[in-house]
N, C-alpha and C positions, 0 to 999 in steps of 0.2 A: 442321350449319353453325353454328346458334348454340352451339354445345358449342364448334368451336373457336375463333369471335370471343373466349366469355368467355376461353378459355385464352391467346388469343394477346395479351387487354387485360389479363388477370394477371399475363404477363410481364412486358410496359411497364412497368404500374405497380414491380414487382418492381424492374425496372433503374433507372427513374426514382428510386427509392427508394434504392438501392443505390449511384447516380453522386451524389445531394443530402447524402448524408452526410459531413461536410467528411474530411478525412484531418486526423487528428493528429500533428504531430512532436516527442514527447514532449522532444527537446534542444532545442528550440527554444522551447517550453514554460519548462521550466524557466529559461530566460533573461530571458523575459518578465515571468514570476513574480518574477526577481531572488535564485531559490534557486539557491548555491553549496553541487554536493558536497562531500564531506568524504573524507577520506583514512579508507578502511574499518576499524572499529577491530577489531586482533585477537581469535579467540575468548577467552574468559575459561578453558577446560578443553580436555578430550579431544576435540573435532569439530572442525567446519570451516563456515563460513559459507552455504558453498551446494552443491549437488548436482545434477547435470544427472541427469535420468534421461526418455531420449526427447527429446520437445518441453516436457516441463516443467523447471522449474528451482524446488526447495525451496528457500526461506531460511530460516537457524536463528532461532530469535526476539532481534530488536534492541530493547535499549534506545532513552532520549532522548538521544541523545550530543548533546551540545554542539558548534556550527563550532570554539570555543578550546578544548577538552578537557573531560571530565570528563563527567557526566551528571545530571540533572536525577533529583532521587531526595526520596522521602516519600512519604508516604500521603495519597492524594486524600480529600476529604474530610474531613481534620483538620488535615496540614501544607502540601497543597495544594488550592485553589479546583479547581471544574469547569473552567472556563477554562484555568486551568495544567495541570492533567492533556489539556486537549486538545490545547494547545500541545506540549505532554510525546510526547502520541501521533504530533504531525506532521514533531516530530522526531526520533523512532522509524521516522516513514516517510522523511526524508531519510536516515537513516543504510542502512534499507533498498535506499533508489534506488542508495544510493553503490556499494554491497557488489554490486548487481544488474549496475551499469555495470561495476563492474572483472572479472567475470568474466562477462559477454558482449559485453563493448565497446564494444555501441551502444545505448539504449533505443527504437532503432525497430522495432529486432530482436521487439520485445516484440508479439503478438496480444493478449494480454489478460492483466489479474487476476485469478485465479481463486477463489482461495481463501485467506481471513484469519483469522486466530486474533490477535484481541489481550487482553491480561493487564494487571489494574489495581493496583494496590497501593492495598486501600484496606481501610477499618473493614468489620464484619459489615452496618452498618446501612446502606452509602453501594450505592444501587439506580441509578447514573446509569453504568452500566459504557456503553453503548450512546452516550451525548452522547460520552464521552469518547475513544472511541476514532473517533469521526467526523472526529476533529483529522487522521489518518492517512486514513481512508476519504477524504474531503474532498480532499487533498492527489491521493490518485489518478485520482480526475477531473479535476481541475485538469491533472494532466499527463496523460494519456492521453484524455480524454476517454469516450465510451459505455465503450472497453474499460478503464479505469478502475474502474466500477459490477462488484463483487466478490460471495462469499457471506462469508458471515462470522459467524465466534461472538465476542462479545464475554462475556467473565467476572473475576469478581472476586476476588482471592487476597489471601489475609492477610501474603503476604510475599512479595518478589522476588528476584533477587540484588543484594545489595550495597546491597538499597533502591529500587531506582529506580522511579519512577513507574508506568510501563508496561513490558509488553514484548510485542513484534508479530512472529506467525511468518507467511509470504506464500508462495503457490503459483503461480509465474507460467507462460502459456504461449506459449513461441513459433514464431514465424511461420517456416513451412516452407525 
């Protein structure tokens, strides 16, 4: 008897747990935020920006594009502040959301983050690859909330394409 009280108050608690957790609507989010997508900028070479395989959907890794064009480019740490390399990253992550939305439609669609790789353009000695890609990490919380919180490697390279500050590759999964 007390084996099934504790099971049947594990439940409770489970469900209580489960119904207290707000729902996020990640479009509505971004509104609130005040962030406008961008019109997805095309590949730079031979691929394709995103790939459904299953419930997950790969993104190639995005630049900081700009809402007016162009992209935020230099090496953190010598032509760019920590700061602007995080700003760099978060709008690496809008450009990601953009590219996510035009090829699944809706970002409610989305279950969760999964997994991130972001890339820093910086000198041998600059050790802050992790603040800096928080600009993008940070951003996914923001809109997704809990399933926002991702894995993630952050690392440092000595060059990017074209220059630009960062670039963030994302593993999204979603909702059946």
């Amino acid at each position: 008897m007390k084996k099934l009280i504790s099971i049947f108050t594990c439940a409770c608690l489970l469900s209580i747990t489960v119904i207290a957790q707000p729902k996020t609507d990640p479009e509505a989010r971004l509104k609130e935020l005040g962030i406008q997508l961008i019109k997805p900028v095309p590949p730079i070479a031979n691929y394709v920006k995103a790939v459904r395989v299953g419930s997950l959907v790969y993104l190639s890794g995005h630049g900081p594009d700009k809402p007016e064009g162009g992209a935020v480019t230099g090496k953190v740490g010598s032509d760019l502040t920590l700061e602007q390399g995080r700003d760099a990253a978060r709008l690496a992550g809008i450009s990601l959301l953009s590219t996510l939305k035009a090829e699944i439609g809706d970002l409610n669609k989305v279950k969760r983050i999964v997994k991130v790789l972001g890339m820093v353009n910086c000198l041998p000695t600059f050790d802050k690859q992790p603040a800096v890609i928080n600009g993008f990490s940070d951003l996914m919380v923001e809109v997704f909330g809990e399933n926002g919180k991702h894995a993630r490697s952050a690392v440092g390279m000595s060059s990017l394409p074209n220059n630009i500050a960062v670039e963030i590759e994302m593993i999204v999964e979603m909702k059946d």
